[in-house]
C-alpha positions as a Markdown table, in Angstrom:
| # | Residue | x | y | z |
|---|---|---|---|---|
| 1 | Unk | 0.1 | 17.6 | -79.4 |
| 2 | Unk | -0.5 | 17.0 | -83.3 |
| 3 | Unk | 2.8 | 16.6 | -85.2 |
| 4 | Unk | 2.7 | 19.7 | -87.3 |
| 5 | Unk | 3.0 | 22.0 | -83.7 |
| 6 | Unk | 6.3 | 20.5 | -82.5 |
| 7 | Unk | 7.8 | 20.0 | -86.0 |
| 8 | Unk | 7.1 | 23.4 | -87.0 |
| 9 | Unk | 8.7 | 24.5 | -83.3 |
| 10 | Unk | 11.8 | 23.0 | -84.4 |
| 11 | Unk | 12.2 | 24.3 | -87.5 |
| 12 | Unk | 11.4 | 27.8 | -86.5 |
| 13 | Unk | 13.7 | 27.7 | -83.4 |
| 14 | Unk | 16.9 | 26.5 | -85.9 |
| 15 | Unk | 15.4 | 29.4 | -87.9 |
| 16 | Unk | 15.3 | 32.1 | -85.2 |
| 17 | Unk | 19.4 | 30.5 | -84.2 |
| 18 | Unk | 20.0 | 31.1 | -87.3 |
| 19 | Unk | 18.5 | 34.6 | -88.1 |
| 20 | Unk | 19.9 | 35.7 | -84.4 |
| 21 | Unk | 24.0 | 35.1 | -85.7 |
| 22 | Unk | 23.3 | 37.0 | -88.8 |
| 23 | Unk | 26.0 | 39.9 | -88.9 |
| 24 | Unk | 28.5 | 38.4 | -86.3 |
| 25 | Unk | 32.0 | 38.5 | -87.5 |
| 26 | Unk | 35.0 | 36.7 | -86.3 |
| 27 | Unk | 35.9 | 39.2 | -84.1 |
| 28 | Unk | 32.3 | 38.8 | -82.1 |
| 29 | Unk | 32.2 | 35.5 | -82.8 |
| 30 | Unk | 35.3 | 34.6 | -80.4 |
| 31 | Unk | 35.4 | 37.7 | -78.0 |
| 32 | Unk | 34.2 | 36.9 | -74.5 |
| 33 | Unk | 31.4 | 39.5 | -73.0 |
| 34 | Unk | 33.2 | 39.6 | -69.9 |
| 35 | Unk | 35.3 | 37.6 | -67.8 |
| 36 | Unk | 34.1 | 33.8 | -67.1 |
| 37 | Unk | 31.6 | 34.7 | -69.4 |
| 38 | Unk | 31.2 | 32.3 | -72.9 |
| 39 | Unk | 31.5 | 33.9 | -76.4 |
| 40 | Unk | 29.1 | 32.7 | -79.1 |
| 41 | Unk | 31.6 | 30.0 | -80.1 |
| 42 | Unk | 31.6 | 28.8 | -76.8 |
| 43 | Unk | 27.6 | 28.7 | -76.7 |
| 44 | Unk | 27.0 | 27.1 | -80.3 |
| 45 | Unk | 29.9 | 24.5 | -79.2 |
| 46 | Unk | 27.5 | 23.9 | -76.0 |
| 47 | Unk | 24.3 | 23.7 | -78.2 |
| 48 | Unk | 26.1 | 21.1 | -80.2 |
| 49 | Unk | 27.2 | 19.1 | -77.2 |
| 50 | Unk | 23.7 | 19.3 | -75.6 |
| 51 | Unk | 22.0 | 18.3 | -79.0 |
| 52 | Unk | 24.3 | 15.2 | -79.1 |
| 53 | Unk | 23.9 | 14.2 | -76.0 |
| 54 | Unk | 20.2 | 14.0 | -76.1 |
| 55 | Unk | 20.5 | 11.9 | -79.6 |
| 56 | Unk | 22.8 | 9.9 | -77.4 |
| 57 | Unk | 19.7 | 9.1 | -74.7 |
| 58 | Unk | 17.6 | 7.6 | -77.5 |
| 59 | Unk | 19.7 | 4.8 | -78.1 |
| 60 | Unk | 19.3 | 3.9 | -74.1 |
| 61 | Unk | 16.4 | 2.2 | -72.1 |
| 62 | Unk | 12.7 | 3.8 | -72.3 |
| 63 | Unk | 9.4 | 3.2 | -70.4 |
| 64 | Unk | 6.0 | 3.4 | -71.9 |
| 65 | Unk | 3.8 | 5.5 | -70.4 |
| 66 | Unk | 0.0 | 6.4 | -70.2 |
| 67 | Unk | 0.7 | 10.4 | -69.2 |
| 68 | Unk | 1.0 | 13.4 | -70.9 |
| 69 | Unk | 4.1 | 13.6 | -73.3 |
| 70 | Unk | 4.1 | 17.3 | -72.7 |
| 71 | Unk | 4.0 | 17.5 | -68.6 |
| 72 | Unk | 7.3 | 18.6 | -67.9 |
| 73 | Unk | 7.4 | 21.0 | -70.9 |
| 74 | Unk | 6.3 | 23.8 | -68.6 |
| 75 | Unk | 8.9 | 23.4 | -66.1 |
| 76 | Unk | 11.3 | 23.3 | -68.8 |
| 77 | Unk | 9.8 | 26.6 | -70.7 |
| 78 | Unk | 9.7 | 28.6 | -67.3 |
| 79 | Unk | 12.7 | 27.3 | -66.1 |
| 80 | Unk | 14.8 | 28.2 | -69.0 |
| 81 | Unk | 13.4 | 31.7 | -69.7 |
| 82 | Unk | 14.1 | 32.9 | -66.4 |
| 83 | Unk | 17.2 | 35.0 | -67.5 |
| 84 | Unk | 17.9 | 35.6 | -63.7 |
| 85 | Unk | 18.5 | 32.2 | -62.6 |
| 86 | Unk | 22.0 | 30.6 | -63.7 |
| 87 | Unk | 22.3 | 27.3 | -63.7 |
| 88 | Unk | 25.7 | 24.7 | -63.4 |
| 89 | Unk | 26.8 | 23.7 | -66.4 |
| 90 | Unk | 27.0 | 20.2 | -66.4 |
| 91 | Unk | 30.6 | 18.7 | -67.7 |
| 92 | Unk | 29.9 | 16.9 | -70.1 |
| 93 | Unk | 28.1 | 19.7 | -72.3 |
| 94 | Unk | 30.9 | 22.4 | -71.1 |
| 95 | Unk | 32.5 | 23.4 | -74.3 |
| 96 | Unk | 36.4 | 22.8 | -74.7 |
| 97 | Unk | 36.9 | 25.7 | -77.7 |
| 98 | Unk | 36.3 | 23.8 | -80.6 |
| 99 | Unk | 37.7 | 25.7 | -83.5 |
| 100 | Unk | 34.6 | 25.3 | -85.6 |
| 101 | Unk | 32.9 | 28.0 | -87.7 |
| 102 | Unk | 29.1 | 29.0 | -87.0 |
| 103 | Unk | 27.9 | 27.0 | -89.9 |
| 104 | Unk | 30.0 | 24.1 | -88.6 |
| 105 | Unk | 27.9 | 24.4 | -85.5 |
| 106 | Unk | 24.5 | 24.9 | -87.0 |
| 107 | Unk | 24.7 | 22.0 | -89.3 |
| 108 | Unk | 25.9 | 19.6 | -86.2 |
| 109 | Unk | 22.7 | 21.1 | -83.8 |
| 110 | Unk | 20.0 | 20.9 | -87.0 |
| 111 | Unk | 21.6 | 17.4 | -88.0 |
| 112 | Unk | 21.2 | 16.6 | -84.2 |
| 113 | Unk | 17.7 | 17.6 | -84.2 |
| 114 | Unk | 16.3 | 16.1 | -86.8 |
| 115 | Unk | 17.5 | 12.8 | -85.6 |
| 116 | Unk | 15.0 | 13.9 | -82.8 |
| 117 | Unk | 12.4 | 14.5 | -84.6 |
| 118 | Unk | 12.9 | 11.1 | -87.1 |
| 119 | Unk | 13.0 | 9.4 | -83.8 |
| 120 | Unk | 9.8 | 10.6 | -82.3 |
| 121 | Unk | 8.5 | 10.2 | -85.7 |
| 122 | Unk | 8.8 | 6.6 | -86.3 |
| 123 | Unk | 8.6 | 5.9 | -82.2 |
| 124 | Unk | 6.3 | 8.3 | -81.1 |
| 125 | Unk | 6.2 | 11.0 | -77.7 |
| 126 | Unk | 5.2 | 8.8 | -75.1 |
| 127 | Unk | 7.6 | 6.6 | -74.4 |
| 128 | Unk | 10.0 | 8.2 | -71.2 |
| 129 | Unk | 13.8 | 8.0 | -71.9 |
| 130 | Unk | 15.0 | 6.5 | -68.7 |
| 131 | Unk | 19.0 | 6.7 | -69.5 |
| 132 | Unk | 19.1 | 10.4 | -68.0 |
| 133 | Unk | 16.7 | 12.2 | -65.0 |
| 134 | Unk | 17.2 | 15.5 | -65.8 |
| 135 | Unk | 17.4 | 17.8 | -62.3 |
| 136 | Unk | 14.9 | 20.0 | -62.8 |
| 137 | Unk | 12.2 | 17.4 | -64.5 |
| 138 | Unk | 13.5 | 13.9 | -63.6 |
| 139 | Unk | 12.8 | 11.5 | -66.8 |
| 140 | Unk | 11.6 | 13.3 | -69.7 |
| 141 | Unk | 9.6 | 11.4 | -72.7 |
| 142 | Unk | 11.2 | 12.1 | -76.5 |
| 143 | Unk | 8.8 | 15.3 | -76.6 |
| 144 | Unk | 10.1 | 16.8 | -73.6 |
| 145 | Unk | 13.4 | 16.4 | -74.6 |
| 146 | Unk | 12.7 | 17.8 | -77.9 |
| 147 | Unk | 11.2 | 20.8 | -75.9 |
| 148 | Unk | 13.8 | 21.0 | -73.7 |
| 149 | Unk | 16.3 | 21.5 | -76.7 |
| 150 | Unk | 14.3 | 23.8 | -78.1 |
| 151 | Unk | 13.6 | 26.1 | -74.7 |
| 152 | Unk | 17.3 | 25.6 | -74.0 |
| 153 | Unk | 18.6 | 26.9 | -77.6 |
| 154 | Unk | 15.6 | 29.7 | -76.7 |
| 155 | Unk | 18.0 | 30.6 | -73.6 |
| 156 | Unk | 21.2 | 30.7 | -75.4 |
| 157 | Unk | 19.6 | 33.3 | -78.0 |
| 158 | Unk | 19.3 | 35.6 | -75.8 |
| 159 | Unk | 22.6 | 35.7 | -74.3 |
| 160 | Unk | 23.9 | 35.9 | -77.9 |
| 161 | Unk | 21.5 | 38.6 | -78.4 |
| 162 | Unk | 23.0 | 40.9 | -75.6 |
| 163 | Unk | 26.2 | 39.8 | -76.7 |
| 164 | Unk | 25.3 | 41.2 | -79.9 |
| 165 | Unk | 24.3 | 44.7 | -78.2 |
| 166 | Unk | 27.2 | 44.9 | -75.9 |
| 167 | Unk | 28.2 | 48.6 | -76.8 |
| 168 | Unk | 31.5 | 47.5 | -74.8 |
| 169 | Unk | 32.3 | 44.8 | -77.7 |
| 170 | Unk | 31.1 | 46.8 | -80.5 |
| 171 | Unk | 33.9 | 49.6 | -79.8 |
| 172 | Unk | 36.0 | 46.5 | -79.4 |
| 173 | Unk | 35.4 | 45.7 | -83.4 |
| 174 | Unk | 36.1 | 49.2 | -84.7 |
């Protein structure tokens, strides 16, 4: 995968975070959808975790390897856009109600990922970061992780997105 693809994936994925939270007020920002549901401060406080902790699994062990830095991204892409499926949310990236505002959250994801990206940068994709088997892939290389971040953020959008067109919560505002 030449550079320019997964960097410009990146970016435009912040982007599209971005572009979705346009026009969400306090109100929305906080307001649950329903009950043991997360609000959109409680997802962007989860991006954020998840974001760290993958920076976090560069600083452990890695492999080289000879295979595809991309195999798993499939999984990962199908896995996460399958809006049917719910998965366990892990402890370690459940979020405790941070009192942060959405720009507070989007500079610490973007910061996040572009230690990513510098990392695959100056290390390259292939190596497999062996600190963490994730459960649906096992050990993912830099790439995948980046994809995963990506995909995962992908996920989260849309769940803002029909937060956002909850008619329930818009009568809530007025």
């Amino acid at each position: 995968m030449k550079q320019d693809i997964y960097l410009t994936d990146s970016k435009n994925n912040i982007q599209f975070l971005r572009d979705t939270l346009t026009g969400v007020d306090n109100h929305l920002y906080q307001i649950a959808p329903a009950e043991g549901k997360w609000s959109i401060q409680f997802i962007l406080e989860h991006l954020a975790i998840t974001e760290s902790v993958v920076v976090n699994l560069l600083e452990g062990p890695t492999t080289e390897t000879d295979r595809d830095p991309t195999a798993a991204v499939h999984i990962i892409k199908s896995a996460f856009n399958d809006h049917q499926k719910v998965y366990p949310n892990p402890k370690p990236v459940t979020p405790r109600g941070q009192a942060s505002t959405i720009e507070e959250f989007l500079t610490t994801i973007e910061e996040n990922r572009n230690k990513l990206l510098d990392d695959i940068q100056s290390k390259g994709t292939h190596d497999i970061l062996d600190s963490f088997p994730h459960p649906l892939t096992g050990k993912m290389t830099r790439l995948e992780w980046l994809y995963f971040n990506i995909y995962h953020t992908e996920r989260h959008i849309h769940q803002i997105k029909m937060i956002k067109q909850n008619p329930e919560l818009k009568k809530s505002m007025q």
